[in-house]
C-alpha positions as CSV (number, residue, x, y, z in Angstrom):
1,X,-23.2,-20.3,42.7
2,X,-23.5,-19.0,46.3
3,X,-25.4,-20.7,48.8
4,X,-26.9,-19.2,51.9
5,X,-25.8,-20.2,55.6
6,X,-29.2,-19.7,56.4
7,X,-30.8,-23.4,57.5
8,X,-33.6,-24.7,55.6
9,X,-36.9,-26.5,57.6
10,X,-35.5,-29.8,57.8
11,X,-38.4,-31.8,56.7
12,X,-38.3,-29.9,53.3
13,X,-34.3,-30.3,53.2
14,X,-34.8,-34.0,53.3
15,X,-38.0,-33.3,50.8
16,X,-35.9,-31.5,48.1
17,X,-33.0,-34.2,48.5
18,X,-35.6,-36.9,47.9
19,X,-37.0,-35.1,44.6
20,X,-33.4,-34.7,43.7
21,X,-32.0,-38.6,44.4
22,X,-35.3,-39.8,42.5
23,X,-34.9,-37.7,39.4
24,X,-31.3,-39.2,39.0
25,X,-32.2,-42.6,39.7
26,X,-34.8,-41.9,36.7
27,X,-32.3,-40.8,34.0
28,X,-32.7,-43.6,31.8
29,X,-29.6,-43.0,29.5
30,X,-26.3,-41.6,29.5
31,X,-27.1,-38.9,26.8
32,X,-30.4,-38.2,29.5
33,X,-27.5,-37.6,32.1
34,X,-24.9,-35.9,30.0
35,X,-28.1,-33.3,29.2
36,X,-29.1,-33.2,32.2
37,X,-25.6,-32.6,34.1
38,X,-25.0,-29.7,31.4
39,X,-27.8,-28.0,31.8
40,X,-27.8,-28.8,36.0
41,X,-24.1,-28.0,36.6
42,X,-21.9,-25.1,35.2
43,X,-19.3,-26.0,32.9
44,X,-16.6,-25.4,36.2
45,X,-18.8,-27.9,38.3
46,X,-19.3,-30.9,35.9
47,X,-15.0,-30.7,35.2
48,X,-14.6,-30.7,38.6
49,X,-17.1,-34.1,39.7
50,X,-15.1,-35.7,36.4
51,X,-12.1,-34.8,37.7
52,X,-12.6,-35.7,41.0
53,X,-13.7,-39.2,39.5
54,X,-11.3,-39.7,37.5
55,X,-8.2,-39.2,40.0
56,X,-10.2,-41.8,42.5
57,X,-10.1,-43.8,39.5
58,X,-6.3,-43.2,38.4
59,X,-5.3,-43.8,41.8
60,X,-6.8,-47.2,42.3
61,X,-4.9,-47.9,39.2
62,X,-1.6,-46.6,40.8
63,X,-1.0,-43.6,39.0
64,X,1.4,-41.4,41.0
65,X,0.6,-38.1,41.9
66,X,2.5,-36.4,39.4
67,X,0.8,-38.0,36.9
68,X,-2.5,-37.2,38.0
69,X,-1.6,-33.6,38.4
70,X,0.3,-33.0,34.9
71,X,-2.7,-34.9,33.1
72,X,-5.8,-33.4,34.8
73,X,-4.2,-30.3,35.9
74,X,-5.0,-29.9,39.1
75,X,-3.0,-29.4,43.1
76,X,-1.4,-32.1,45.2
77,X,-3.9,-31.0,47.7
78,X,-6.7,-31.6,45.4
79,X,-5.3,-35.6,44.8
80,X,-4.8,-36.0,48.2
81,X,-7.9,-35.2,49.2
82,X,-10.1,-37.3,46.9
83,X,-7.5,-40.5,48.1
84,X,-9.2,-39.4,51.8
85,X,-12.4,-39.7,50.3
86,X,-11.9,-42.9,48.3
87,X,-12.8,-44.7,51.6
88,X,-16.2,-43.4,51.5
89,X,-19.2,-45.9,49.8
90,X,-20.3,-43.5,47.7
91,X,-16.4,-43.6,45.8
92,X,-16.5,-47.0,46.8
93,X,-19.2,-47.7,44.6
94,X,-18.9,-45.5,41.9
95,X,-15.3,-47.2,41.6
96,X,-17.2,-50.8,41.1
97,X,-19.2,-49.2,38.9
98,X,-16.7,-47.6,36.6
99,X,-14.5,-51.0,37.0
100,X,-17.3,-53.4,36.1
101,X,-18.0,-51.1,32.9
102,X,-14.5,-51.2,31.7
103,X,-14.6,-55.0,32.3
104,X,-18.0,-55.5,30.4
105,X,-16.6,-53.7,27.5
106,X,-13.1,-55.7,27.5
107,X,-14.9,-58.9,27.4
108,X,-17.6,-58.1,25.0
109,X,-14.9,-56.7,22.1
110,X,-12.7,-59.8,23.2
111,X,-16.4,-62.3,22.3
112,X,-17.4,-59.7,19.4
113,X,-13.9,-60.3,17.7
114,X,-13.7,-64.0,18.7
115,X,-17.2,-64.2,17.1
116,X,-15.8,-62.1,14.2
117,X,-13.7,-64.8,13.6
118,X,-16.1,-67.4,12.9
119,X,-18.0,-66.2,10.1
């Protein structure tokens, strides 16, 4: 998609990115967000936010570079850009978010078996 260099009325700029931030914060489920991102992004632009996620998330993890590139096949340049942007809050966060997830799920399989047990 092209976008224009021509500069939007700021008070509908910040209008549109309102509308925008609310109707994700209102996506109830992750099939409503998976639709949602299919439909919203092109098949390029959803692979690349995943990817971009993803190598924040193999870094923190201490993948090497290599690795990184040979699995999600993309540049050097592309890795070390996302570790510049790893600093930001929004990576910040969405880090915390994917970590507490993965912890969540590796405690409640560890209970669910545990409880499995039991019976």
């Amino acid at each position: 998609m092209r976008t224009s260099n021509r500069k939007i009325n700021k008070t509908l700029y910040n209008e549109l990115k309102r509308v925008f931030i609310q109707l994700i914060a209102d996506l109830k489920t992750p099939g409503e967000v998976d639709m949602f991102l299919k439909d919203f992004f092109t098949n390029i632009e959803y692979e690349t936010f995943s990817k971009r996620i993803a190598i924040a998330y193999w870094l923190k993890k201490g993948r090497t570079y290599d690795n990184i590139k040979n699995n999600l096949k993309v540049s050097s340049a592309t890795v070390s850009f996302i570790q510049s942007m790893m600093e930001k809050e929004g990576f910040k966060l969405a880090l915390q978010k994917i970590e507490a997830e993965e912890w969540a799920t590796k405690w409640a399989d560890r209970i669910q078996k545990f409880v499995g047990k039991k019976k």
